[in-house]
Structures are given as structure tokens and as C-alpha cells.
C-alpha positions as a Markdown table, in Angstrom:
| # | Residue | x | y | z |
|---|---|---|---|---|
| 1 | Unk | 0.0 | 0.0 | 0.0 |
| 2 | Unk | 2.8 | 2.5 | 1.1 |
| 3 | Unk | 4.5 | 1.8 | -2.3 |
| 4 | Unk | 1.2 | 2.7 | -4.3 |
| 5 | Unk | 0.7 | 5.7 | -2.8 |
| 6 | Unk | 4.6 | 6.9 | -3.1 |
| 7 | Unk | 4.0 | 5.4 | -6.4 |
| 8 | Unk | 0.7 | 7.5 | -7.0 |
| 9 | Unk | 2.7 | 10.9 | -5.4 |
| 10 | Unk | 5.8 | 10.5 | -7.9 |
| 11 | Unk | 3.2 | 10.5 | -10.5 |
| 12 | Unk | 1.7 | 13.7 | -9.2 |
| 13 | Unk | 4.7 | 15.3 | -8.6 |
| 14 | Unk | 5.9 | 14.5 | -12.1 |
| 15 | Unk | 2.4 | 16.0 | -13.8 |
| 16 | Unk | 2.8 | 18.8 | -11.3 |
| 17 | Unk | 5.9 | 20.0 | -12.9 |
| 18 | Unk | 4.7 | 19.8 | -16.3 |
| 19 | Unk | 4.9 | 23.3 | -17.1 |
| 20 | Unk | 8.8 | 23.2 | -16.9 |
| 21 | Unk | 10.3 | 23.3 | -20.8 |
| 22 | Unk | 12.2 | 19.9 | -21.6 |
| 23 | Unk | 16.2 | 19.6 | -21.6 |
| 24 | Unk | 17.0 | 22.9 | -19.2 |
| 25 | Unk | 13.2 | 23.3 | -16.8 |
| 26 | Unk | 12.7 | 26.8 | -16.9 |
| 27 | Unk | 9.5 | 27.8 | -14.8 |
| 28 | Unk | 6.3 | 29.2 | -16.9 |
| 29 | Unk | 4.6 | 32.2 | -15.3 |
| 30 | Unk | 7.8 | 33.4 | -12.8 |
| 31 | Unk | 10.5 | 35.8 | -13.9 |
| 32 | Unk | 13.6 | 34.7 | -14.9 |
| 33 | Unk | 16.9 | 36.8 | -15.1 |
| 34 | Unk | 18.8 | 35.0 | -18.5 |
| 35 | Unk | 22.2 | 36.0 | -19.1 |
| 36 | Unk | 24.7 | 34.3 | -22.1 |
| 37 | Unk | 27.5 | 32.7 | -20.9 |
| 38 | Unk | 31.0 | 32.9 | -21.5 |
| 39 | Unk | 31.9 | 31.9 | -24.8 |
| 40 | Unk | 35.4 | 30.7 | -26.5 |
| 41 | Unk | 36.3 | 33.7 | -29.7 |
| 42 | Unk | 38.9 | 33.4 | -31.9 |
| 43 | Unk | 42.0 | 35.7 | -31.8 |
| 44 | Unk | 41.0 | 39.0 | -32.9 |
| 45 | Unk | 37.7 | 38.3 | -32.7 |
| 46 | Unk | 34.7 | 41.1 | -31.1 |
| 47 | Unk | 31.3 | 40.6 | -30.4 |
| 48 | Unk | 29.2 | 42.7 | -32.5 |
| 49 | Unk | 25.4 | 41.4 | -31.9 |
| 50 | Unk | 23.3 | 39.6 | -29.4 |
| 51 | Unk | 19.7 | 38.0 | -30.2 |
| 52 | Unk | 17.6 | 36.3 | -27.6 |
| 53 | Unk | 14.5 | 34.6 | -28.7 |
| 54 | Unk | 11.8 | 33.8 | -26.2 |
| 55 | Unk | 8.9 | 31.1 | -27.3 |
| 56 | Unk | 6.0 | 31.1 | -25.4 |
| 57 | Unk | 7.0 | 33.8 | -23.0 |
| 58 | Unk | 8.1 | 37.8 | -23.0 |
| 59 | Unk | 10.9 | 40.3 | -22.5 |
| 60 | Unk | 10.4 | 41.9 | -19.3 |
| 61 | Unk | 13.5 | 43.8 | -18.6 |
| 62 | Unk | 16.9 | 44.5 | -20.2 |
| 63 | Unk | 19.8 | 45.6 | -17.8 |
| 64 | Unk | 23.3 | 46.7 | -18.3 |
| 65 | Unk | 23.5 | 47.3 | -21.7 |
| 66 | Unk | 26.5 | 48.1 | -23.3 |
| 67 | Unk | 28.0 | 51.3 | -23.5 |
| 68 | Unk | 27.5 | 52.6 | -27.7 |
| 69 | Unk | 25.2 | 49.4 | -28.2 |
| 70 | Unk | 21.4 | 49.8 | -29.4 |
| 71 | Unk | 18.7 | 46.8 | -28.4 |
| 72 | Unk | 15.5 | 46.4 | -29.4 |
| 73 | Unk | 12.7 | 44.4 | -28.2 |
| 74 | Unk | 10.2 | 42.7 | -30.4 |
| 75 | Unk | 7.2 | 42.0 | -28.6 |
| 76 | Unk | 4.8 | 38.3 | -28.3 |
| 77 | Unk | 4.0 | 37.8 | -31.8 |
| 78 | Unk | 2.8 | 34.2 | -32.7 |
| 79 | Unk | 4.5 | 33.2 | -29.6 |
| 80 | Unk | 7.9 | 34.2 | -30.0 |
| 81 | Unk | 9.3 | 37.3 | -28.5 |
| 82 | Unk | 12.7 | 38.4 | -29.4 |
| 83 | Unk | 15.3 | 41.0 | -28.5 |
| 84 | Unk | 18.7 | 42.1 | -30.4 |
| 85 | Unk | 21.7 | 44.2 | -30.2 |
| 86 | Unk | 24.6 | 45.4 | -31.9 |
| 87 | Unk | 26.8 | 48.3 | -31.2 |
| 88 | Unk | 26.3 | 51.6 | -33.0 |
| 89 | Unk | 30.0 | 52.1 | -33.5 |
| 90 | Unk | 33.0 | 49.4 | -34.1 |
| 91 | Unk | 34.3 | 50.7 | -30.9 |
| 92 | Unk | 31.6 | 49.6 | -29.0 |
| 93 | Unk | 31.9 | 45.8 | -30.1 |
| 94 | Unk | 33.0 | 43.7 | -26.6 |
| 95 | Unk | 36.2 | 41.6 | -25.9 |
| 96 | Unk | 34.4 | 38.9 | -24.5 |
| 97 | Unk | 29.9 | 38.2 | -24.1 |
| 98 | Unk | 31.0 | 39.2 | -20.1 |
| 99 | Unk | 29.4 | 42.6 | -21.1 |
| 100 | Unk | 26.3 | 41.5 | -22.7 |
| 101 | Unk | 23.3 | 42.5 | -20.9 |
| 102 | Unk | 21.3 | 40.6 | -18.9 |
| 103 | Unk | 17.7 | 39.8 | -20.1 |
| 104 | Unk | 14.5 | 39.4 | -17.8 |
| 105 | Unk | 11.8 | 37.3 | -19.3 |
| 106 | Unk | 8.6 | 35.1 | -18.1 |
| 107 | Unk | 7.3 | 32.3 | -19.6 |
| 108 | Unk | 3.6 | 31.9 | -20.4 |
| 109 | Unk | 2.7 | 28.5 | -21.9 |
| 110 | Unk | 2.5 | 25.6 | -18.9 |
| 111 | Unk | -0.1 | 23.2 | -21.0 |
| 112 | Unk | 1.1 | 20.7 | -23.3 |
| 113 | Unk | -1.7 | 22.3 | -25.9 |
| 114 | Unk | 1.0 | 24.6 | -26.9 |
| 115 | Unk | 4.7 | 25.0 | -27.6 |
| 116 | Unk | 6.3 | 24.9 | -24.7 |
| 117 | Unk | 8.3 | 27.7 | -22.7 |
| 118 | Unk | 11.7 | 28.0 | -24.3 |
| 119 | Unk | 14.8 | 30.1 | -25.0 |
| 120 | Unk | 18.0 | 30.5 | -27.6 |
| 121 | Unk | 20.0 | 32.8 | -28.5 |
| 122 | Unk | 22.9 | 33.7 | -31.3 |
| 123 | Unk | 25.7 | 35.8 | -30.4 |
| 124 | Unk | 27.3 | 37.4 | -33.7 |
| 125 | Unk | 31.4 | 38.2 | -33.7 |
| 126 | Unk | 34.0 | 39.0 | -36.3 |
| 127 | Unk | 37.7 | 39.8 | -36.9 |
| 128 | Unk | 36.7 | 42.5 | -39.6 |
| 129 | Unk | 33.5 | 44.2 | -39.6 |
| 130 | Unk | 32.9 | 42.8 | -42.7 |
| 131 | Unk | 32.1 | 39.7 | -42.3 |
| 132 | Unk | 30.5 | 37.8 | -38.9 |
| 133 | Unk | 30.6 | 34.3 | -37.4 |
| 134 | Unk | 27.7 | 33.3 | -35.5 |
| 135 | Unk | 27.6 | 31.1 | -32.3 |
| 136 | Unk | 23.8 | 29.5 | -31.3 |
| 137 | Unk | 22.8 | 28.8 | -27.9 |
| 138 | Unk | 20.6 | 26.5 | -26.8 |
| 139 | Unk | 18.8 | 26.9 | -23.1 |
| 140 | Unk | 21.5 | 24.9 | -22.2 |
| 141 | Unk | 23.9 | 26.4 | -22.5 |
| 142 | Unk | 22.0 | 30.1 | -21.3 |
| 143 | Unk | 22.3 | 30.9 | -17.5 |
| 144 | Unk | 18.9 | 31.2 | -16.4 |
| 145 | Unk | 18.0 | 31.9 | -12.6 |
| 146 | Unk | 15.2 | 32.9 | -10.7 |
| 147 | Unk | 14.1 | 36.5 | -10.8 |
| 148 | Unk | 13.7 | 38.5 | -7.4 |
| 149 | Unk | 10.4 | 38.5 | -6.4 |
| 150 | Unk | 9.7 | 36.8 | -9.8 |
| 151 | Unk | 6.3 | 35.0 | -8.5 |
| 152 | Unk | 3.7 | 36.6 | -11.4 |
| 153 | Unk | 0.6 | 38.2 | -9.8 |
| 154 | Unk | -2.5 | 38.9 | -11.4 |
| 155 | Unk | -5.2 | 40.9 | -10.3 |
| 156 | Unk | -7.5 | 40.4 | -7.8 |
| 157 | Unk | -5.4 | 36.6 | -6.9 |
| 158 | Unk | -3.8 | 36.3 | -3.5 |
């Protein structure tokens, strides 16, 4: 009987979390502060562009951006949010993706119905500002941790 009902609470607990995105959980309707980790350049290569692409979920917040660097935003369209940036100048293009900005988003989509909860991103560098290598990351590989005070609250729900 005892093994049932552990059996019956594993179960539970397993349906429970179903709103957490396959190969890296990332929790649906919380915060989440997303920031691209270090990654290996070439000699003499800069980074030069940053995109982050959020399915089933939204940009929230951008912090520390980059000194000379634009970013944009493109909001929940379809299901896919996205944000980029690039320096305005090639002075502004970074040593290393240490001084990337970190990204807030939230995720939206716990059911199975739809796509689930995801992110990727691409960083862009280059040797010459004429042409650019690209480097994709998977969720992964992205640093992802809980937002402060990231619980989402909707009106009128205690």
C-alpha cells in the first residue's frame, strides 16, 4: 500500500511540474533573469550582436547594456518574443559576451496544448566588420535563474 501511494505521489509530482520546458526546466509564469555565458572567440575576434528569442514567453526587462550598443525588443508575436543588439560604432563591439546584458523574461505557456516555454539565443562576432561568425545557444547552455520577487501576480489573486 505504502508503495502505491509513493507510487501515485511521484506521478503527481511529475504531472505537477509539467509546465517546466524539456532539456533545461525553466519555470512558466515566474521571472527569470537570463544571461549568455561565456563563450570561447577566436583571436582577434569582437562581439558585434546579441539576439535572444523567447517562445512562449516575453521580454520583461533588459539591464546593463553596453556602453555605444542599441537593443531592441520585439514583442509576443505568434508566440515568439525576441530581443537584439549590436553596437552603434565598431568601438563599441566587446572583448568577450562578459558585457552583454542581462535579459528578464517570463514564460507563459505551462499546457502541453501549446509550444512549450523556451529560450535561444545567437551571439554574432567577427575579426573584420565585414564579415561575422555566428555562435547559437541553446537553453542549455544560457544561465537562467530565478528572478527577485519573480512570483507573477495577477489581479485580484492572493
Amino acid at each position: 500500500m505504502r508503495t502505491a501511494v509513493l507510487a501515485v505521489a511521484i506521478v503527481v509530482l511529475a504531472l505537477g511540474n509539467s509546465c517546466w520546458a524539456s532539456e533545461r526546466r525553466l519555470e512558466c509564469g515566474r521571472n527569470l533573469v537570463v544571461r549568455i555565458p561565456k563563450v570561447p572567440l577566436n583571436s582577434g575576434e569582437r562581439v558585434v550582436g546579441i539576439e535572444l528569442t523567447v517562445v512562449s514567453g516575453s521580454v520583461v526587462g533588459v539591464e546593463r547594456i553596453p556602453r555605444d550598443w542599441s537593443i531592441s525588443v520585439d514583442s509576443e508575436v505568434s508566440g515568439v518574443a525576441s530581443l537584439r543588439g549590436s553596437p552603434q560604432h565598431g568601438a563599441g563591439a566587446l572583448d568577450s559576451t562578459d558585457g552583454l546584458p542581462s535579459v528578464t523574461v517570463r514564460g507563459h505557456t505551462c499546457s502541453g496544448m501549446e509550444p512549450s516555454f523556451a529560450l535561444s539565443a545567437v551571439v554574432h562576432v567577427t575579426q573584420d566588420f565585414a564579415s561575422t561568425r555566428t555562435i547559437e545557444l541553446d537553453q542549455r547552455a544560457l544561465r537562467t535563474q530565478r528572478a527577485p520577487n519573480s512570483t507573477l501576480q495577477l489581479p485580484g489573486v492572493r
